[in-house]
N, C-alpha and C positions, 0 to 999 in steps of 0.2 A: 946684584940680582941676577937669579939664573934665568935664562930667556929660556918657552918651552912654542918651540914651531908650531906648525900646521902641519907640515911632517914629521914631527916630530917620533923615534920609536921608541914607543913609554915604557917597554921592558930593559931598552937598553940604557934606561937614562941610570948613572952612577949615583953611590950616594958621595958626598962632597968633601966629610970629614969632621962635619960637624951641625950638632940643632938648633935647627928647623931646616932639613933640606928640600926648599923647594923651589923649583920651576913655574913659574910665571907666564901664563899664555893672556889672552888676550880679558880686559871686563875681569882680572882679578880671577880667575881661574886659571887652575895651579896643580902641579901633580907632587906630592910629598912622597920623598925616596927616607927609607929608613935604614939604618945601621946591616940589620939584618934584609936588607934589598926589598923589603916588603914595600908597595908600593899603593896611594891612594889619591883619588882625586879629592880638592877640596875647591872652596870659594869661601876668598875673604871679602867681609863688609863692614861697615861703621852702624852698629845701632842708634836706636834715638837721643840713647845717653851719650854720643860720642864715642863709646869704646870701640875698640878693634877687635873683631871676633873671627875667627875660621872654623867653617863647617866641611865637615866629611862628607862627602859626596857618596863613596862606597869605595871597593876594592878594586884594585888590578889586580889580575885580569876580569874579576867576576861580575862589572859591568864593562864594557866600554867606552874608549872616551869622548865616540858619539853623545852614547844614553848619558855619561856624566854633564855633558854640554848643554844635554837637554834639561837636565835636573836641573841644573843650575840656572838656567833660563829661568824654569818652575820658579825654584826660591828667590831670586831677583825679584818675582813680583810678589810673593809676600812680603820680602823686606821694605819693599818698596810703599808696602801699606801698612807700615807697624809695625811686622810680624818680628820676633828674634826668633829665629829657630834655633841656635843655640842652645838660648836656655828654656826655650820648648823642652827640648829632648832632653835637658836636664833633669827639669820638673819634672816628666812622663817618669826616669828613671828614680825619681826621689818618692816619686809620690805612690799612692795604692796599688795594685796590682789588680784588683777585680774586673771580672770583666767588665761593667758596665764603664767604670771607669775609662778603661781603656776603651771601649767603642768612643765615649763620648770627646774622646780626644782625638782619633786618627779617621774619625771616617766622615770627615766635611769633606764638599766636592770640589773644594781648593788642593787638600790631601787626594783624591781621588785622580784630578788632574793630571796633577804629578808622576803620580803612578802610571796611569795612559801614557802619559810624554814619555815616560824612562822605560817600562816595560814592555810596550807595544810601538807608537807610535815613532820610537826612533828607528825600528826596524823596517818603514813602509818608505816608497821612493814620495809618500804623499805625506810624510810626518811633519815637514816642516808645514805645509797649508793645514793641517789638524791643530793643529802647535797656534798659527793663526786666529783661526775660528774663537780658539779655546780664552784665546788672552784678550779679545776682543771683546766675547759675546756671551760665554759660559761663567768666565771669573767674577766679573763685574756682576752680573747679574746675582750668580748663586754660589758665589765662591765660599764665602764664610755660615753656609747651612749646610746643616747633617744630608749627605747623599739620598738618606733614607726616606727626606722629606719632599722629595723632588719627585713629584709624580708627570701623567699625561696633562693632566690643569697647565703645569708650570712651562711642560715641554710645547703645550698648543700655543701659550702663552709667547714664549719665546721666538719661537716658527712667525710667529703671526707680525711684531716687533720689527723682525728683520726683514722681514720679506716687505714691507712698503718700501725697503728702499733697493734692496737687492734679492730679490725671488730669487734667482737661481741658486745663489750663497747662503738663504734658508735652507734650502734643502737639502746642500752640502755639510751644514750645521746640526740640521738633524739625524743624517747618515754619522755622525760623529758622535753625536747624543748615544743613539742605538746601540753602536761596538759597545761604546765606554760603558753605559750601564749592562752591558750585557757580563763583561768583564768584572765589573763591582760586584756583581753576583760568587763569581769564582773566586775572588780576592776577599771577601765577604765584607765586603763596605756594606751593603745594603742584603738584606735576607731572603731564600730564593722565591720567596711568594711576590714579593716588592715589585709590581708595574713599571716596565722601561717607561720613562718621559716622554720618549718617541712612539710610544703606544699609540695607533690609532691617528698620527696627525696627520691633515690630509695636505700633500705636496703639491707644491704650487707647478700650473703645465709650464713646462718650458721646449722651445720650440728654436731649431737649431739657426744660427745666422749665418747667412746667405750673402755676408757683404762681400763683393769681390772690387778689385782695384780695374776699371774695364778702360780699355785702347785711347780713350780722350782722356782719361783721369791722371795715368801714368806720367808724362810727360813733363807735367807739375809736381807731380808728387817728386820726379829725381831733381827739379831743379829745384823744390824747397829741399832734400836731402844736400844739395851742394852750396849751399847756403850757407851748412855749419863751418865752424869754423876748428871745429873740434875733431882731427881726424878719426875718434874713437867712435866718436858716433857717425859720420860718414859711413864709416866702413861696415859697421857693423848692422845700421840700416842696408846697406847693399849685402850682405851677405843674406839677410832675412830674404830679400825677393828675390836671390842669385842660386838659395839654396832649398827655402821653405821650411828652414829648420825654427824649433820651438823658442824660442826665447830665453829662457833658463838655458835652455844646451848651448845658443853662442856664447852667450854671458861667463859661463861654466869650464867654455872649451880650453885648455891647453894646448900648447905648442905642441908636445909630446902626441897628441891625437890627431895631427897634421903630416897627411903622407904625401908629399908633393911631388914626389917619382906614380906610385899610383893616381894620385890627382883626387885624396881622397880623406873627407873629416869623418872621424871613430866617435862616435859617441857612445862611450863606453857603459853608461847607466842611462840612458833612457825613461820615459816615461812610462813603453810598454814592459820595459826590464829587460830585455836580452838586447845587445848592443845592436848599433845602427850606422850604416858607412851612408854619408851625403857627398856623392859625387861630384869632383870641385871643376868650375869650367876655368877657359882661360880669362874670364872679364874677373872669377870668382880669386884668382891664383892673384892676377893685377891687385885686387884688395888688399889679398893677406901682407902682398910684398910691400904695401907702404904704411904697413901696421909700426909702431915701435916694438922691440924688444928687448929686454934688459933680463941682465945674468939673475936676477935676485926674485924676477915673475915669472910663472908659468906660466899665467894666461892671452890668449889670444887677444881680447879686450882690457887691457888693465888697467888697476883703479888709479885713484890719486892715492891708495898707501901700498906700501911693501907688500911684493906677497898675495894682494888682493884684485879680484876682479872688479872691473867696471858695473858698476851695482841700479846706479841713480838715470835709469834708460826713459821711465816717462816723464820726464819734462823736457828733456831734448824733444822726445814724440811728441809731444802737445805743441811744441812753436813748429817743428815741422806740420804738423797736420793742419796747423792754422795758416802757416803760410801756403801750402798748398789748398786753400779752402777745401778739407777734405775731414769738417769738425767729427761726424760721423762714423769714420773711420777707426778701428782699433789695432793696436799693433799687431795684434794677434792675424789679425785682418790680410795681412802683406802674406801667413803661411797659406791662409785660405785660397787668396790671389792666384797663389804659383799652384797648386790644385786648379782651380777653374781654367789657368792661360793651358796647363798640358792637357786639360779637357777639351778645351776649344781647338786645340792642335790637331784632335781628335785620336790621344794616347787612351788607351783604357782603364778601366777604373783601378781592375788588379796592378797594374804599370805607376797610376799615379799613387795609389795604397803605398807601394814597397818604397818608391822615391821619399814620399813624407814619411814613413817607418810608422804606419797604422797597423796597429795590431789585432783589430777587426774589420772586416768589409764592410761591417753596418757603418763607421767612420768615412769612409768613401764614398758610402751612399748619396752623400749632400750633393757631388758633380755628377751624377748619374743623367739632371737633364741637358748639364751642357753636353755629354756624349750624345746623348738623343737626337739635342739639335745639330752635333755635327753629323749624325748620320743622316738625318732626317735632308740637310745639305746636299750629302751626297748623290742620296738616292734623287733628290730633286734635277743635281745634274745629269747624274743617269737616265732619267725620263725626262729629258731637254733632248738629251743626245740618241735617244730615241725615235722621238719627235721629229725631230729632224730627218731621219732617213727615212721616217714614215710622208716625208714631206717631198725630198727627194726622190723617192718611187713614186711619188704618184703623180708627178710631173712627169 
């Protein structure tokens, strides 16, 4: 069986000398090399009959084997509810050609999905939290109905469902709603008179969080971090409050984006999209040196498999936060932290912006009063010291 990497280069792969030549990556996704070097991604599955089937994913190069990855995801969760698609697209090719026909077979919002995942959404640094949403809260609900039937009823519907238990992730849900039916439009899933579902819903207020990690809190928080016994999570809880970087970007980082003559972590993809250097101190340098490394990972944190980073980060969080009685607290919380501690330091908002790698001012806004209140400090001193020499001349 030929193994097909995570680096793998899908133009250079040979073909082998004989059929079915395929490469094998991970979940049964696979790149099929042909005689004439033509080259395709596919994903094998077992249907309900037990047979073995392989689906064509599309071409190299004329998708990628990002968007192939995604597609593949896509049909995982039909298969996973019945669906063959094999002999879907057999039937489709056997059977009528009319349009109606054909509408009535490709444009359900499970089809529709797919197409967002593979044509749009694997191009966004946000595709995989789309990709999320979608498999969660879209599928289930309206997966196997005509896109066409899916109106603002269904979309208010929906909004309304999720938001009891996650408001702010409604409203991320329906920013997802809105693209994708915009796009079924131009894809002609649905007809251009046809009412987005996001029509009209009204989004729930969300209102920014203000937790910081403050001078009595800390102290506990590193001695539940020194608790673990796991140095992967040690280190990499200390890198979050040493650095203030994002959570995905440690989890993410490789050795390769570690410049330890400059004293300095790359994060090459970012969340605002143009890369981002987090300045490494010497307590931050101490960490990375008691990291393991091995010839076969890139990454900084790595998993328990080949190859892979360390993935599984909130439930180490949760016994830490419990032992630090600090229930309240979210991991995201420790980037928020190192923002307020160089506010309180009294660094400026533009200073503390470029260190987290904010890509608008309005994101920095949220420390604006600790700056206040260090200045407001200041100037208190300054009218102490005032005072004082108004106090001394007039004695």
């Amino acid at each position: 069986m030929k193994s097909l990497r995570d680096d793998s280069d899908i133009g250079s792969l040979p073909y082998a000398g004989r059929d079915p030549c395929i490469y094998w990556g991970k979940r049964k996704f696979g790149v099929r090399v042909y005689k004439t070097g033509a080259k395709t991604f596919v994903l094998a599955y077992t249907d309900d009959n037990g047979k073995k089937r392989l689906l064509t994913l599309g071409r190299y190069p004329d998708i990628s084997r990002e968007s192939a990855e995604d597609l593949a995801g896509a049909y995982r969760l039909e298969i996973k509810d019945g669906r063959n698609p094999v002999e879907e697209r057999r039937a489709v090719a056997l059977s009528d050609t009319s349009e109606t026909h054909r509408i009535s077979r490709t444009t359900t919002v499970r089809s529709l999905c797919v197409s967002y995942l593979s044509l749009h959404a694997s191009k966004k640094r946000s595709g995989k939290s789309d990709k999320r949403l979608l498999e969660r809260f879209v599928i289930p609900a309206w997966g196997n109905r005509e896109a066409e039937v899916i109106g603002p009823m269904q979309g208010a519907m929906l909004h309304m469902q999720v938001s009891k238990k996650t408001p702010g992730q409604a409203n991320r849900l329906i920013a997802v709603i809105r693209k994708m039916w915009k796009l079924a439009v131009i894809w002609e899933f649905v007809s251009e008179h046809h009412r987005n579902p996001a029509y009209g819903v009204e989004m729930n207020k969300e209102t920014s969080r203000e937790r910081f990690i403050n001078a009595n809190e800390l102290p506990q928080l590193i001695a539940a971090i020194e608790e673990e016994t796991d140095v992967r999570i040690r280190s990499v809880l200390w890198l979050y409050l040493l650095t203030g970087a994002r959570k995905s970007e440690l989890l993410e980082a490789k050795w390769v984006d570690v410049d330890l003559v400059r004293r300095e972590l790359r994060i090459p993809k970012p969340k605002q999209g143009k890369p981002h250097i987090y300045p490494l101190t010497d307590h931050a340098i101490k960490v990375l040196e008691q990291l393991p490394r091995f010839a076969d990972n890139p990454f900084l944190i790595p998993g328990d498999k080949n190859a892979e980073h360390f993935v599984n980060i909130s439930k180490p969080w949760e016994r830490v936060r419990k032992r630090a009685r600090l229930d309240d607290v979210w991991l995201h919380d420790l980037r928020r932290s190192v923002g307020s501690w160089l506010a309180l330091s009294g660094y400026s908002l533009p200073v503390i912006g470029k260190v987290l790698g904010h890509s608008s001012p309005r994101t920095t806004q949220i420390y604006a009063r600790l700056t206040d209140d260090v200045a407001r400090a200041a100037l208190e001193g300054h009218s102490k010291k005032i005072a004082e020499v108004l106090r001394t001349n007039n004695t």
